[in-house]
Biopython code that builds the backbone (N, CA, C, O; Angstrom):
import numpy as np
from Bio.PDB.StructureBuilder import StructureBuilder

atoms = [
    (1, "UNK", "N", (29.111, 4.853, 0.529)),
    (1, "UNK", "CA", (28.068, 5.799, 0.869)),
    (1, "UNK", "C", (28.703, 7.118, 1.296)),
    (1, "UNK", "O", (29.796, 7.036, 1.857)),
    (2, "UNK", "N", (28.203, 8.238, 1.119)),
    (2, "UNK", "CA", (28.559, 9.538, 1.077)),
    (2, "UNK", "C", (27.596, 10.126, 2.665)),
    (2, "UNK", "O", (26.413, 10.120, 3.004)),
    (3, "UNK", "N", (28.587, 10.473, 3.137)),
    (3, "UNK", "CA", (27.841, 11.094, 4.489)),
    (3, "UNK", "C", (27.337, 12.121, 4.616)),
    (3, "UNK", "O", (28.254, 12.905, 4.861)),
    (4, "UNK", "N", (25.846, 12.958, 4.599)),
    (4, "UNK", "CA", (25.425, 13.970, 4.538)),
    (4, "UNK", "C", (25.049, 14.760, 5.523)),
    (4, "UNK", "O", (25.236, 15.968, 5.665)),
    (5, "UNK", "N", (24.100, 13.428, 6.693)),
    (5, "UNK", "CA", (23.743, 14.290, 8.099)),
    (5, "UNK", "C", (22.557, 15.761, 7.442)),
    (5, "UNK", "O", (22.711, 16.933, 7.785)),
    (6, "UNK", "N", (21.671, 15.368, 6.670)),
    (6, "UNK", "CA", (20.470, 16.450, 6.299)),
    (6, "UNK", "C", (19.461, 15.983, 7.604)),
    (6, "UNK", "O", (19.388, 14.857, 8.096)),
    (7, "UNK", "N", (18.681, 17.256, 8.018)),
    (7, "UNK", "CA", (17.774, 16.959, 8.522)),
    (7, "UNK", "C", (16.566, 16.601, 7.553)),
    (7, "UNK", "O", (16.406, 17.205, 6.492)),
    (8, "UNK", "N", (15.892, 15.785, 7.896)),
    (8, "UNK", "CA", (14.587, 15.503, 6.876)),
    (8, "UNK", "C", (13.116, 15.318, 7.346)),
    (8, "UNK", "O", (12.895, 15.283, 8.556)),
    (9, "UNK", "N", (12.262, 15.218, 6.593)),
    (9, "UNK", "CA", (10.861, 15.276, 7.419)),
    (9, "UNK", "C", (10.446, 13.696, 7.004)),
    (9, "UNK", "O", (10.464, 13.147, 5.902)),
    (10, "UNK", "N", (10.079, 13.206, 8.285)),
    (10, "UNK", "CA", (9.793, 11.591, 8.270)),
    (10, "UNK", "C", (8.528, 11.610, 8.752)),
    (10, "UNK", "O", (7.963, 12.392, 9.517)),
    (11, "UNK", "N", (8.073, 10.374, 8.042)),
    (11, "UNK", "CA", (6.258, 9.943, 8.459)),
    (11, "UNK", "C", (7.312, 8.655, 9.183)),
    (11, "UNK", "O", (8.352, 8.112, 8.810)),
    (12, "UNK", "N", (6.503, 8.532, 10.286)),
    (12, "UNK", "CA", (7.254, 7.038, 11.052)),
    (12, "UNK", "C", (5.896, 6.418, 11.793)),
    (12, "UNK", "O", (4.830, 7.032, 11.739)),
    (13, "UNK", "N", (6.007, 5.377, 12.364)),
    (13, "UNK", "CA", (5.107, 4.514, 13.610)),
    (13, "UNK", "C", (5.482, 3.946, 14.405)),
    (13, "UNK", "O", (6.528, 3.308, 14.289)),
    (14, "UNK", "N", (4.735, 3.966, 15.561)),
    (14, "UNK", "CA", (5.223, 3.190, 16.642)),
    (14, "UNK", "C", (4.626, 2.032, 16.818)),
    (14, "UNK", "O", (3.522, 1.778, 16.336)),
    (15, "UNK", "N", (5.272, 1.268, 17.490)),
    (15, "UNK", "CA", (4.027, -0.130, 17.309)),
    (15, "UNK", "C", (3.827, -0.283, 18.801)),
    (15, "UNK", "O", (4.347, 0.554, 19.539)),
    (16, "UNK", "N", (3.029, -1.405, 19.376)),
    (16, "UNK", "CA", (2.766, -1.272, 20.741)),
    (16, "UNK", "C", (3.796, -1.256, 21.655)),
    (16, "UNK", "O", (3.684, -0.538, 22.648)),
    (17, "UNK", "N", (5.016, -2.089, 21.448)),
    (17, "UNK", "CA", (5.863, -2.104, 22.175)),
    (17, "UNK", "C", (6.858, -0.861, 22.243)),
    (17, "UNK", "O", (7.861, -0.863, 22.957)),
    (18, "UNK", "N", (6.468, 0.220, 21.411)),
    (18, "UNK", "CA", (7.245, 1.249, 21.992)),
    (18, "UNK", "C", (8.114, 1.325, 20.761)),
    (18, "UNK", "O", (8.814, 2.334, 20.684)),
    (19, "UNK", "N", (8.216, 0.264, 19.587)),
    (19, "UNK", "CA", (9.492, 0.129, 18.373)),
    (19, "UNK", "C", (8.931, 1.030, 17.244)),
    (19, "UNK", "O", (7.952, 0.882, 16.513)),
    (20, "UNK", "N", (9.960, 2.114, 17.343)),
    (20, "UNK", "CA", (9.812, 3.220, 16.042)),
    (20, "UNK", "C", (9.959, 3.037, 14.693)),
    (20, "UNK", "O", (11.169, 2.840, 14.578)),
    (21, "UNK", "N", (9.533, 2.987, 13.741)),
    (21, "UNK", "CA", (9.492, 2.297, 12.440)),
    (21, "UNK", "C", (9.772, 3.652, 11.713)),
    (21, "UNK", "O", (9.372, 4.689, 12.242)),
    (22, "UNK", "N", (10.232, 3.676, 10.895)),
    (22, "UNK", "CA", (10.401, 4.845, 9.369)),
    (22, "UNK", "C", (9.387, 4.544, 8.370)),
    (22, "UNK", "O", (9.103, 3.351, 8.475)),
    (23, "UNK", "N", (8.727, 5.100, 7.459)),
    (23, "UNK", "CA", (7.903, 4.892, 6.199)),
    (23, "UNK", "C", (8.385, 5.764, 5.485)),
    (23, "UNK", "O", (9.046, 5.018, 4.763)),
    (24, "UNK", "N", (8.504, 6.351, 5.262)),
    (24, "UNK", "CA", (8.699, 7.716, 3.971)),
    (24, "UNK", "C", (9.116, 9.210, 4.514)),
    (24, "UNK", "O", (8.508, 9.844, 5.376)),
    (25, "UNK", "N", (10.312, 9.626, 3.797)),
    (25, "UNK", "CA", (10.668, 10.969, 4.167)),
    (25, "UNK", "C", (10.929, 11.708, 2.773)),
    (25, "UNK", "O", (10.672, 11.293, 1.643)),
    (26, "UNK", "N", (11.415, 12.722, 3.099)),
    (26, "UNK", "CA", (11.716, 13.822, 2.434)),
    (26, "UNK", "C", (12.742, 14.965, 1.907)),
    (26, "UNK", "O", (12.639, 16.087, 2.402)),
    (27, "UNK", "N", (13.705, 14.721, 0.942)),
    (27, "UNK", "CA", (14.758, 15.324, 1.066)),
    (27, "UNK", "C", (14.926, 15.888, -0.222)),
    (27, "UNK", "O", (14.845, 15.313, -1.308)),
    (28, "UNK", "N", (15.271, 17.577, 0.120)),
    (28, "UNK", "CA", (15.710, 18.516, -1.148)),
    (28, "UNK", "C", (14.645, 17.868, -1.945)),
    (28, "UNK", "O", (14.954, 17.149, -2.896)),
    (29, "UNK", "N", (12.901, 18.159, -1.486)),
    (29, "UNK", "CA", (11.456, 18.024, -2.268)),
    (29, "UNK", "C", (11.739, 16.842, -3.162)),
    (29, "UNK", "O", (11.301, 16.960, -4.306)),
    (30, "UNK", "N", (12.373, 15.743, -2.879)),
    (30, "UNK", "CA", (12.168, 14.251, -3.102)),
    (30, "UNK", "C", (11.549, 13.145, -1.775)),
    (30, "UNK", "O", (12.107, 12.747, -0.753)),
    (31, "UNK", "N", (10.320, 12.914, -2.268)),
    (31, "UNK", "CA", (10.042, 11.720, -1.452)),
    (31, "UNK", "C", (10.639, 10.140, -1.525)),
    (31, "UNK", "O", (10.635, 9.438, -2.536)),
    (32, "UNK", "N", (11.117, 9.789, -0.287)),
    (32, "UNK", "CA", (11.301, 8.160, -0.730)),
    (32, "UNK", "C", (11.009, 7.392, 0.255)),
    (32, "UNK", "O", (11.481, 7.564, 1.379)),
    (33, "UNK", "N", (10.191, 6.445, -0.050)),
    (33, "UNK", "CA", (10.033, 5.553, 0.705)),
    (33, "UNK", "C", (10.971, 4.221, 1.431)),
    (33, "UNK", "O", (11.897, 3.561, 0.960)),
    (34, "UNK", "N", (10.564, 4.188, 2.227)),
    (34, "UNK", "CA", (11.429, 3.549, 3.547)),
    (34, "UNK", "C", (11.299, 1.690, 2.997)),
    (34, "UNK", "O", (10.820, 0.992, 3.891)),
    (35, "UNK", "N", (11.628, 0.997, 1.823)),
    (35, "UNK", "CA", (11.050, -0.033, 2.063)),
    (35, "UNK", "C", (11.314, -1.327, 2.445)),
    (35, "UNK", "O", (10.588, -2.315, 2.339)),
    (36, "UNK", "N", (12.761, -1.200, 3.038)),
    (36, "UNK", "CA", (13.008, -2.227, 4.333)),
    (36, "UNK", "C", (14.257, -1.791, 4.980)),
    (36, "UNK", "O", (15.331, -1.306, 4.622)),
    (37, "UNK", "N", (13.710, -2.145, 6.041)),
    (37, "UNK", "CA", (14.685, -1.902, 7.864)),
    (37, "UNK", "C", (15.463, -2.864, 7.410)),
    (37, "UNK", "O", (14.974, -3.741, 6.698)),
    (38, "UNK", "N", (16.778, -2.867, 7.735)),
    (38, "UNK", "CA", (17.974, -3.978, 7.218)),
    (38, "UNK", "C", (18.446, -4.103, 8.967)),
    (38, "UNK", "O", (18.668, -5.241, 9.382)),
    (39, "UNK", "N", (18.544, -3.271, 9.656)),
    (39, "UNK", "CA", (19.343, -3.313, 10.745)),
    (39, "UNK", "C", (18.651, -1.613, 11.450)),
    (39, "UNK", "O", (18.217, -0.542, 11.026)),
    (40, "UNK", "N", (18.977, -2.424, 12.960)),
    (40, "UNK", "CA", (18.872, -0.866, 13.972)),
    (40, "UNK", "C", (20.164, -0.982, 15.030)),
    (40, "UNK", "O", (20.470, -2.014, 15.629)),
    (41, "UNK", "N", (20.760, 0.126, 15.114)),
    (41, "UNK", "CA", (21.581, 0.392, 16.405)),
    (41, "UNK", "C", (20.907, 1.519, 16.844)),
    (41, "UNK", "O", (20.127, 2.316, 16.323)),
    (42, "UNK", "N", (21.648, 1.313, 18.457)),
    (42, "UNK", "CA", (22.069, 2.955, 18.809)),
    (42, "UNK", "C", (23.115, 3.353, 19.257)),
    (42, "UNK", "O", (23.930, 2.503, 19.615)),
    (43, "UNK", "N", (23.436, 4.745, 19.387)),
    (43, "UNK", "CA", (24.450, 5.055, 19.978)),
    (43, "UNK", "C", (24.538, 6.579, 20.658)),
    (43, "UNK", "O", (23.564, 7.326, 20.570)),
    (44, "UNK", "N", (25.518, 6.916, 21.207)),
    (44, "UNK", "CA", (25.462, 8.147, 22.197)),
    (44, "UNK", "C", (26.395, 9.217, 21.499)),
    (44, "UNK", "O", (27.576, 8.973, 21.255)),
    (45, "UNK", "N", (25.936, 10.118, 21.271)),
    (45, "UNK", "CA", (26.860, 11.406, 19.694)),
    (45, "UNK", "C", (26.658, 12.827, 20.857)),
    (45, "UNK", "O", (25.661, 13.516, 21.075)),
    (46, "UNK", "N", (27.940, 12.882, 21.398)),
    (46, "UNK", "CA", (27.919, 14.038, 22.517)),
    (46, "UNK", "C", (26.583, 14.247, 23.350)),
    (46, "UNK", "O", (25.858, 15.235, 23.460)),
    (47, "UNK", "N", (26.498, 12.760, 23.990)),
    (47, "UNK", "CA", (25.838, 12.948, 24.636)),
    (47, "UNK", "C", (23.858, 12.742, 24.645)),
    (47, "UNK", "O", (23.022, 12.620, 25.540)),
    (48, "UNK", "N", (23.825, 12.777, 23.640)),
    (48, "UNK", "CA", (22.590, 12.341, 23.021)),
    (48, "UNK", "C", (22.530, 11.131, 22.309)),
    (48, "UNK", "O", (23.196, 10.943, 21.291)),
    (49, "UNK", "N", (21.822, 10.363, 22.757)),
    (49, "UNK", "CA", (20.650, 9.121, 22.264)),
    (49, "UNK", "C", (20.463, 8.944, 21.085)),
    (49, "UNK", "O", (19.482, 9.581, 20.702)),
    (50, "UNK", "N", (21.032, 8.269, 20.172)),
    (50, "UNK", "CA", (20.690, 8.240, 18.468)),
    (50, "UNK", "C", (20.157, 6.824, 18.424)),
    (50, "UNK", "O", (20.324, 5.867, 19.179)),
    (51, "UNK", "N", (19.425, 6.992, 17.244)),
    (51, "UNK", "CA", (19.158, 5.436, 16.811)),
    (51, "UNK", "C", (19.393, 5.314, 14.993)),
    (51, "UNK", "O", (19.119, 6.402, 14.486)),
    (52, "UNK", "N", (19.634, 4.727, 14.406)),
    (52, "UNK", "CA", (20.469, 4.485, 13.470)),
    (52, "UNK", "C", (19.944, 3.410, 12.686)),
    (52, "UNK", "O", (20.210, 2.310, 13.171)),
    (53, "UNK", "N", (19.335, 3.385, 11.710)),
    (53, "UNK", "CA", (18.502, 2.750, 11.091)),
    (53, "UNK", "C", (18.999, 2.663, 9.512)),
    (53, "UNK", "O", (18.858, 3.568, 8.689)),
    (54, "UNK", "N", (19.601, 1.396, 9.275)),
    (54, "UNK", "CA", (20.407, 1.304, 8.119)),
    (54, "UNK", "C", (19.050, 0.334, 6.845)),
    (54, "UNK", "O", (18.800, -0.871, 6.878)),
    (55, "UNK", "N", (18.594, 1.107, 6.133)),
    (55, "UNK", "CA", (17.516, 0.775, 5.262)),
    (55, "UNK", "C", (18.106, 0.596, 3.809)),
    (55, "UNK", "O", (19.309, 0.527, 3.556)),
    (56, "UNK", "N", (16.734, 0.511, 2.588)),
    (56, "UNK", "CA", (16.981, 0.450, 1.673)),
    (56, "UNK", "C", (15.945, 0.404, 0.984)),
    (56, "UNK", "O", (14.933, -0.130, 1.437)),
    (57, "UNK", "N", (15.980, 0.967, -0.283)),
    (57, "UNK", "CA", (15.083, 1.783, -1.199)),
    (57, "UNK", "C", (15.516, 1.429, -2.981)),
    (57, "UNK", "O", (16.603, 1.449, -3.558)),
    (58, "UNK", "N", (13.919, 1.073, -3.534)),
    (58, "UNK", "CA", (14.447, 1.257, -4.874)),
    (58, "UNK", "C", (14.598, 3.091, -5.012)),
    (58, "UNK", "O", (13.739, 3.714, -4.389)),
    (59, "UNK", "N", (15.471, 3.783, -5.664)),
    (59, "UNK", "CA", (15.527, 4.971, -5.901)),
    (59, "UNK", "C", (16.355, 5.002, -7.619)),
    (59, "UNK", "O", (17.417, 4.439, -7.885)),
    (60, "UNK", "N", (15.617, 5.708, -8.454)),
    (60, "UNK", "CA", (16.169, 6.210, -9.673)),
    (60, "UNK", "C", (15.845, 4.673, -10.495)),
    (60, "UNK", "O", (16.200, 4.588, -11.671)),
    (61, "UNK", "N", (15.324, 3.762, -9.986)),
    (61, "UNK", "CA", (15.343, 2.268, -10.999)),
    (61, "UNK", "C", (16.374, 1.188, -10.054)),
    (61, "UNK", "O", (16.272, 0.008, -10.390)),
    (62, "UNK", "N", (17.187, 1.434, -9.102)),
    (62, "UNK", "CA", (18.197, 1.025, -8.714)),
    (62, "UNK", "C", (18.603, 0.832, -6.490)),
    (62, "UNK", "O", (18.824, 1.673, -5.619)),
    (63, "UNK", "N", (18.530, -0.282, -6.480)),
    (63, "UNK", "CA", (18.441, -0.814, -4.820)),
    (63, "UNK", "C", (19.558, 0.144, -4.581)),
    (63, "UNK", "O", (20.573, 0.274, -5.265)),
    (64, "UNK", "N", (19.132, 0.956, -3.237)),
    (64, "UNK", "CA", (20.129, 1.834, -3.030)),
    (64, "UNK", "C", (20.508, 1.905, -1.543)),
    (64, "UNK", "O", (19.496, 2.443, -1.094)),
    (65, "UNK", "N", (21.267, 1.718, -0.562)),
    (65, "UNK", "CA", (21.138, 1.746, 0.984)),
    (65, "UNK", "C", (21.597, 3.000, 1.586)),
    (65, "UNK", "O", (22.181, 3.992, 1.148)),
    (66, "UNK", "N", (21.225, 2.703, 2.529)),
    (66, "UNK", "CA", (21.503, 4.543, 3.112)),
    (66, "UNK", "C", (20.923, 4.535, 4.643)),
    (66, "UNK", "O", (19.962, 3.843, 4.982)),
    (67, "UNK", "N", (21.605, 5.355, 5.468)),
    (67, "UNK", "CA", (20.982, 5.262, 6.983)),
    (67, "UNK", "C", (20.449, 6.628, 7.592)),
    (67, "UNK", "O", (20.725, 7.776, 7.246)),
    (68, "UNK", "N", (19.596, 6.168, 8.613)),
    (68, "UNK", "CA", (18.826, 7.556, 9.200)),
    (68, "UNK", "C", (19.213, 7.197, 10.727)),
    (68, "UNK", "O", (19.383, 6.204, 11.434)),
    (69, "UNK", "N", (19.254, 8.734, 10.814)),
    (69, "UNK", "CA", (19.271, 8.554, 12.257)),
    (69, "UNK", "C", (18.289, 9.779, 13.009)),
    (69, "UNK", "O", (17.934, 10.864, 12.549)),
    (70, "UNK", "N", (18.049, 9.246, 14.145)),
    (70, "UNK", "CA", (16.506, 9.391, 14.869)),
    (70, "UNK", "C", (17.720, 9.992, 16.354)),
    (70, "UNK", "O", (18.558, 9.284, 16.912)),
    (71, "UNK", "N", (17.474, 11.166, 16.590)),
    (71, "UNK", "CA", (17.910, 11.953, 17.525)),
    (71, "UNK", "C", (16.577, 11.927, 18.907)),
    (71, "UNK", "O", (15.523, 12.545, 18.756)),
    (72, "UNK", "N", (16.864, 11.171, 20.097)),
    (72, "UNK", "CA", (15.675, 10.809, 20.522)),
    (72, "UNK", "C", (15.188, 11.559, 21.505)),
    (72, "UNK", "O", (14.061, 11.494, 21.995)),
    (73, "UNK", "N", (16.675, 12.774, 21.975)),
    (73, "UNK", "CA", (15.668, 13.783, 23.099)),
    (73, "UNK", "C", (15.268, 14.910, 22.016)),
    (73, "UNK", "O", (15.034, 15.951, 22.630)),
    (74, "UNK", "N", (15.145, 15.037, 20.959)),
    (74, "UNK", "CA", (14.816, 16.261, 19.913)),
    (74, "UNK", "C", (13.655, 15.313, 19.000)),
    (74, "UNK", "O", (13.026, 15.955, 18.159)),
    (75, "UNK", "N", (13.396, 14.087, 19.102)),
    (75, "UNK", "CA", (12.322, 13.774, 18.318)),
    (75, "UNK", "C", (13.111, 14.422, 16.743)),
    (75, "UNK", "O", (12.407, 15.266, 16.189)),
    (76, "UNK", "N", (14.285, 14.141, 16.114)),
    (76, "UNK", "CA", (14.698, 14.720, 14.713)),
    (76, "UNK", "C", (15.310, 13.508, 14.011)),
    (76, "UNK", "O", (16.057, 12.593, 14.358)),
    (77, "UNK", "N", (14.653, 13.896, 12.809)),
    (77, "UNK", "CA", (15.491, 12.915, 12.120)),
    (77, "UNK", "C", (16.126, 13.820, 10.876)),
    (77, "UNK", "O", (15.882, 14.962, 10.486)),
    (78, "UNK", "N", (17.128, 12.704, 10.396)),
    (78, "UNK", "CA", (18.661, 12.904, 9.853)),
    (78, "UNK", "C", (18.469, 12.101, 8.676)),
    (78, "UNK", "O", (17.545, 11.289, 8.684)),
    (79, "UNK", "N", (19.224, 12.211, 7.643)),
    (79, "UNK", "CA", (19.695, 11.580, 6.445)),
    (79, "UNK", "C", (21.271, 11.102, 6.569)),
    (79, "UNK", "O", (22.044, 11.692, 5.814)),
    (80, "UNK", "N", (21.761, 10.220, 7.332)),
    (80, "UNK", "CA", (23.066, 10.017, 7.720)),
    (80, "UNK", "C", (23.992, 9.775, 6.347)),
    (80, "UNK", "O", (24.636, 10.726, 5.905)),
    (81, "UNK", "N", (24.029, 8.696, 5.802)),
    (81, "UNK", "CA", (24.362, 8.595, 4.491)),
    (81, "UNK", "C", (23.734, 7.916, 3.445)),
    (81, "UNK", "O", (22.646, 7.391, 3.681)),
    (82, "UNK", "N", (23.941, 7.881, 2.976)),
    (82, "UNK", "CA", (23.597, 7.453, 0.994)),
    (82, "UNK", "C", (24.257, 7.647, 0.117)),
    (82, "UNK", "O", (23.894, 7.324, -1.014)),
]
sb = StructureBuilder()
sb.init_structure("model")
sb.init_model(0)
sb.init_chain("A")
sb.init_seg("    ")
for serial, (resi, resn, name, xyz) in enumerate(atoms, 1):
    if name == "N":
        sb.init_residue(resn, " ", resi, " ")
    sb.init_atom(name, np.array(xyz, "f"), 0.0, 1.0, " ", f" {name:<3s}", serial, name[0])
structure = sb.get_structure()
């Protein structure tokens, strides 16, 4: 996987307990959908709160994995790699 770190625009949900989910984002005017959570971490990146969400997507015809990360005092999300 190729590390990019894009910011991107995410539709996400929360569920009652407070657990942030991904659905579909947006990158360089391609949509793709989020269509399974494989794994979540977090971790602390100078100081700030990340969460790290290693997914996977049919994209182009072809299962493709790739991770986001959720910057949690900025509410931002990231295109980490793919």
């Amino acid at each position: 996987m190729k590390i990019l770190m894009k910011p991107i625009e995410m539709i996400a949900w929360f569920n009652c307990d407070g657990l942030l989910r991904p659905i579909r984002f947006r990158v360089d005017g391609e949509v793709i959908r989020v269509e399974q959570v494989c794994h979540i971490t977090e971790e602390k990146l100078a100081g700030n709160k990340m969460k790290i969400y290693r997914c996977q997507s049919e994209i182009e015809g072809q299962l493709r994995p790739f991770e986001l990360k959720y910057e949690v005092q900025t509410s931002r999300w990231f295109l980490f790699k793919m």
